[in-house]
C-alpha positions as CSV (number, residue, x, y, z in Angstrom):
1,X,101.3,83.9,98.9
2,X,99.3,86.1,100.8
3,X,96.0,88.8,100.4
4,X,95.2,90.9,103.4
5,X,91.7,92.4,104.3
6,X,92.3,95.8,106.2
7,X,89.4,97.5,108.1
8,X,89.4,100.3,110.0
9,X,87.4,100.5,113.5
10,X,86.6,103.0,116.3
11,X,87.7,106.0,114.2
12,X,86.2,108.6,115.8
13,X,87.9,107.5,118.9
14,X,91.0,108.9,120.0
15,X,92.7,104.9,119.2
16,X,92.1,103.9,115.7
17,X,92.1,100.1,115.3
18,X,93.5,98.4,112.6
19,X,91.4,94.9,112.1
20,X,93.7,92.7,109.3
21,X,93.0,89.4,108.2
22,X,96.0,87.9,105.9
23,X,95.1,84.6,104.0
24,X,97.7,82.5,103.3
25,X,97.4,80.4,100.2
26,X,98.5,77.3,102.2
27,X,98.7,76.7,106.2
28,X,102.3,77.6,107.3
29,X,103.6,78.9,110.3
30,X,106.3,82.3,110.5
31,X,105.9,86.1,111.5
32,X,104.1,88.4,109.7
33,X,105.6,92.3,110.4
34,X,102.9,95.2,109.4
35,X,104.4,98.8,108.9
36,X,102.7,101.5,108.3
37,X,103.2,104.4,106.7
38,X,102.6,107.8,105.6
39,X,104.0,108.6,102.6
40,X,107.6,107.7,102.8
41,X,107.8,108.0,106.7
42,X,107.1,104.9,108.6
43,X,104.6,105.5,111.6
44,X,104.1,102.7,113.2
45,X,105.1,98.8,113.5
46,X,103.9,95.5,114.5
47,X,105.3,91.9,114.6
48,X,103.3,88.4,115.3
49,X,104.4,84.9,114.9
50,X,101.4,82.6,113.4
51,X,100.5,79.9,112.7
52,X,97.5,78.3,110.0
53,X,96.5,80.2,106.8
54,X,94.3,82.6,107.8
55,X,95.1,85.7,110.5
56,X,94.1,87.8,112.5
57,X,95.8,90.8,113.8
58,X,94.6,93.8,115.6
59,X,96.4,97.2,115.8
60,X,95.5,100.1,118.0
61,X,97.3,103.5,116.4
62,X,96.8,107.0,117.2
63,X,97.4,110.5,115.5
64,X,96.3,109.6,112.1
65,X,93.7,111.3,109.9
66,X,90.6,110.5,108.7
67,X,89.6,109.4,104.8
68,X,87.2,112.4,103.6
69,X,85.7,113.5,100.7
70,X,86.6,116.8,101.3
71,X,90.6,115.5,102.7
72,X,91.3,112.1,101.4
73,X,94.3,111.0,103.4
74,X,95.5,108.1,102.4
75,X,98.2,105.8,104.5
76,X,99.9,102.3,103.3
77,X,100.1,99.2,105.3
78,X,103.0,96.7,104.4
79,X,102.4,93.0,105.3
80,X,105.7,91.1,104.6
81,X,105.3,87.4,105.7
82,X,108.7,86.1,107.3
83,X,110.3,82.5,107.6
84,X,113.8,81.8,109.4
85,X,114.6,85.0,109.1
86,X,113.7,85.8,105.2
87,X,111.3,87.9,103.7
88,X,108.6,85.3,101.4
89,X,105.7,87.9,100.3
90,X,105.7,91.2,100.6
91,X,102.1,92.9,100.1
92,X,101.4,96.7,100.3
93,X,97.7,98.3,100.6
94,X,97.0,102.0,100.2
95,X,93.9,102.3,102.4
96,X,92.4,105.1,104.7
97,X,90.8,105.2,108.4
98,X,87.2,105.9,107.7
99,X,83.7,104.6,108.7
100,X,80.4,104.6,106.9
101,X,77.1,104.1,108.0
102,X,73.6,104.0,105.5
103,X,70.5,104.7,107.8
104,X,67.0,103.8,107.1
105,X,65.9,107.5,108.3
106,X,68.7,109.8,107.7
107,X,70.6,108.4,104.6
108,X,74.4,108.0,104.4
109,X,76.9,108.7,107.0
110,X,80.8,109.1,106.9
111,X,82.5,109.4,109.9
112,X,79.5,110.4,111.7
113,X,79.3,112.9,109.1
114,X,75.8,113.3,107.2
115,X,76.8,113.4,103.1
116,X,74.3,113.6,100.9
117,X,75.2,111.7,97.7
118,X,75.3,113.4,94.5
119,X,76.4,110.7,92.1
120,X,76.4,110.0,88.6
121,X,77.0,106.6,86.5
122,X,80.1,106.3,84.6
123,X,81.0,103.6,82.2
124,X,84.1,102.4,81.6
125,X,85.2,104.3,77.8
126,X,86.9,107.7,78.4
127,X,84.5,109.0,75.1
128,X,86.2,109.8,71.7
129,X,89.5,108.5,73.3
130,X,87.5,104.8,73.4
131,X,88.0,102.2,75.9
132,X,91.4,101.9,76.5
133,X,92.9,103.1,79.8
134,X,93.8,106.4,80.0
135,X,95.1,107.8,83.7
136,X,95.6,111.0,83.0
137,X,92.0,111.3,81.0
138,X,90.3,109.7,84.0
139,X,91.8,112.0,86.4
140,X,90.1,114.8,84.2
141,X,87.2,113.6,83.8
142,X,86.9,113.1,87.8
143,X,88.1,117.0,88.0
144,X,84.9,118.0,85.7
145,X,82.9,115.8,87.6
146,X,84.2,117.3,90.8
147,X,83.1,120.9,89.2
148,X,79.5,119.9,88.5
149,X,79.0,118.6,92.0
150,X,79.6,115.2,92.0
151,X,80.9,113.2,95.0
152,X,79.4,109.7,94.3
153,X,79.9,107.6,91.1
154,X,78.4,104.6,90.4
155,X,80.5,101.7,87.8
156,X,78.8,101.1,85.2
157,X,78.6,97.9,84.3
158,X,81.4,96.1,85.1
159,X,84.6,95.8,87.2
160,X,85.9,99.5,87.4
161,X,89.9,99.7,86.6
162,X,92.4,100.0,89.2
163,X,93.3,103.7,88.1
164,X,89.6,104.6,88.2
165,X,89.8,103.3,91.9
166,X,93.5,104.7,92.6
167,X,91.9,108.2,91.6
168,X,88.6,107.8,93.6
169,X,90.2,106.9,96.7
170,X,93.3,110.2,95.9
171,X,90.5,112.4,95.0
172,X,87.5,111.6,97.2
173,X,84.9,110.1,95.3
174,X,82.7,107.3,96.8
175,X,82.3,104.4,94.6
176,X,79.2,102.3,94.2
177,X,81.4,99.4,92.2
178,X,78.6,97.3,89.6
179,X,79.9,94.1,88.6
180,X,77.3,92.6,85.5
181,X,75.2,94.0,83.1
182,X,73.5,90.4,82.6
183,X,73.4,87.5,84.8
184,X,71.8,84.3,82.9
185,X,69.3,85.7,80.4
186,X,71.3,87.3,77.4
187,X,71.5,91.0,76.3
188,X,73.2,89.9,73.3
189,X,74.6,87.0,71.5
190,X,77.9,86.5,72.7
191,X,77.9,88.2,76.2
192,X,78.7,87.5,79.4
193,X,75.4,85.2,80.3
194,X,77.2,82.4,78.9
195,X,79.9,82.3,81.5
196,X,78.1,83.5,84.5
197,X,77.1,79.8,85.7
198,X,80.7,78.9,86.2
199,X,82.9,82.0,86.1
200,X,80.4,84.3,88.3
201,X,81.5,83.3,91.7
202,X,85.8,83.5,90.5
203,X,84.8,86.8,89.4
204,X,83.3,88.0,91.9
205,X,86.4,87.3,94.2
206,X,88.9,88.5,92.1
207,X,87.1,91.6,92.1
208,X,85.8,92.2,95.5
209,X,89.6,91.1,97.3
210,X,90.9,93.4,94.7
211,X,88.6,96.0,95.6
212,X,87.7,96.0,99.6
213,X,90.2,97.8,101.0
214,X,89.3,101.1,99.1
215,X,88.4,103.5,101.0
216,X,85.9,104.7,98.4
217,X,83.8,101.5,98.1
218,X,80.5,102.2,99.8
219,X,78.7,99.3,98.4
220,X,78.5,96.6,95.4
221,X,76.4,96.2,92.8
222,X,75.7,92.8,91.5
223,X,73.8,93.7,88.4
224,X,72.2,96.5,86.2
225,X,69.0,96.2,84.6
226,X,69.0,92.4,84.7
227,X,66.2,90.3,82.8
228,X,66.0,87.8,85.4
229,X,64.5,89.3,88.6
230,X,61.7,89.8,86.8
231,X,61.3,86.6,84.5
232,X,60.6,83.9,87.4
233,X,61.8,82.5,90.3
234,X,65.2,81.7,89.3
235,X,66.4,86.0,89.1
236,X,65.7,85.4,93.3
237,X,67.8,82.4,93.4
238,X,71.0,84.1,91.8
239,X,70.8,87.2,93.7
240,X,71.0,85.3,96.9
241,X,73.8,83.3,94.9
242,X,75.7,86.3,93.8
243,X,74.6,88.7,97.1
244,X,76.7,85.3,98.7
245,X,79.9,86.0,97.1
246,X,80.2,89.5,97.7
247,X,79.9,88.7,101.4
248,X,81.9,85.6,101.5
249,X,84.7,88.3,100.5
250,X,83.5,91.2,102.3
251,X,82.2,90.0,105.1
252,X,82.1,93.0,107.3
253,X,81.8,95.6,105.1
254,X,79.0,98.1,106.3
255,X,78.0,100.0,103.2
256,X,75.3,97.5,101.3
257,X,75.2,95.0,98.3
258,X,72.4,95.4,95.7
């Protein structure tokens, strides 16, 4: 019944701010109740009565930790939407207090924190073990990774899976998360070019909403060496198209969609 949006502002202030936007999936009125916790202990809670579909709610909290790659603290924020005294939807998001920053001049900033990104591509198969999902052989690959230097990992080329983003955001990986590998113009017979006129945009929003309130996503990427930027006109038209539907969905995020 309900998908919230949870940003994090003025972290390096002594008063964090909690920005939340819940969309309803119709206009109702009620109370919606926001705990937060850490861990198992509950930190903090806040109650408003509403009334539409979409809302807004701002939260000031204090002595809470940052989201780092080198101390990934993680909190989650409960959003249960009440009527006449009864629990409807319950929705929980594991999300961390961070802020990010890319400069023209000085490159990527977290936290007001300079990190240089040392990042590597990684598709989706987990090797000889093929393309099933395999936690516990993610986590290890991430652990290599982590060994070699890497902080940064780009999707490649689709959707990542939730564990891959579960483990990014435990571990402290920043995630550039690619969504197509072809947009109109074919790679191969029966790929996704044939859907991307009408599926594209609910794709897009399934993923970002699923996606936003990482604290690991630093930015989206709409395609990977696409045919049709360089083939006419039309490869300008659907990155503006596509570029649109990130940001529908994301709308204040401050890392960049390419």
């Amino acid at each position: 019944l309900c998908n919230s949006f949870v940003r994090t502002l003025n972290v390096l202030q002594p008063k964090k701010v909690l920005d939340i936007d819940v969309t309803l999936s119709e206009s109702a009125k009620g109370e919606l109740t926001f705990t937060l916790f850490d861990g198992d202990k509950v930190i903090g809670e806040k109650k408003t009565d509403f009334s539409g579909r979409v809302i807004n709610a701002k939260w000031a909290v204090t002595d809470v930790e940052l989201w780092d790659t080198e101390n990934p603290k993680l909190y989650t924020l409960v959003t249960e939407l009440v009527r006449n005294g009864e629990i409807i939807d319950r929705e929980e998001n594991r999300f961390g207090f961070r802020e990010i920053e890319f400069t023209p001049d000085n490159g990527f900033f977290l936290n007001g924190r300079h990190v240089k990104l040392h990042g590597c591509c990684e598709h989706h198969d987990l090797g000889s073990l093929g393309a099933a999902v395999n936690r516990t052989a993610i986590k290890r690959k991430l652990e290599l990774l982590r060994t070699m230097g890497i902080n940064a990992i780009r999707t490649s080329h689709n959707m990542p899976a939730v564990e891959l983003m579960e483990l990014a955001d435990e571990m402290g990986f920043l995630i550039m998360s690619e969504g197509f590998d072809m947009w109109e113009m074919p790679k191969t017979e029966y790929d996704y070019a044939r859907f991307l006129p009408e599926w594209a945009g609910k794709d897009i929003a399934s993923w970002v909403r699923r996606d936003r309130n990482h604290p690991s996503i630093i930015g989206w990427s709409i395609g990977n060496e696409i045919y049709d930027t360089a083939a006419s006109e039309r490869g300008q038209e659907i990155t503006s198209i596509l570029m649109g539907h990130v940001r529908q969905h994301d709308p204040r995020h401050n890392g960049y969609v390419t």
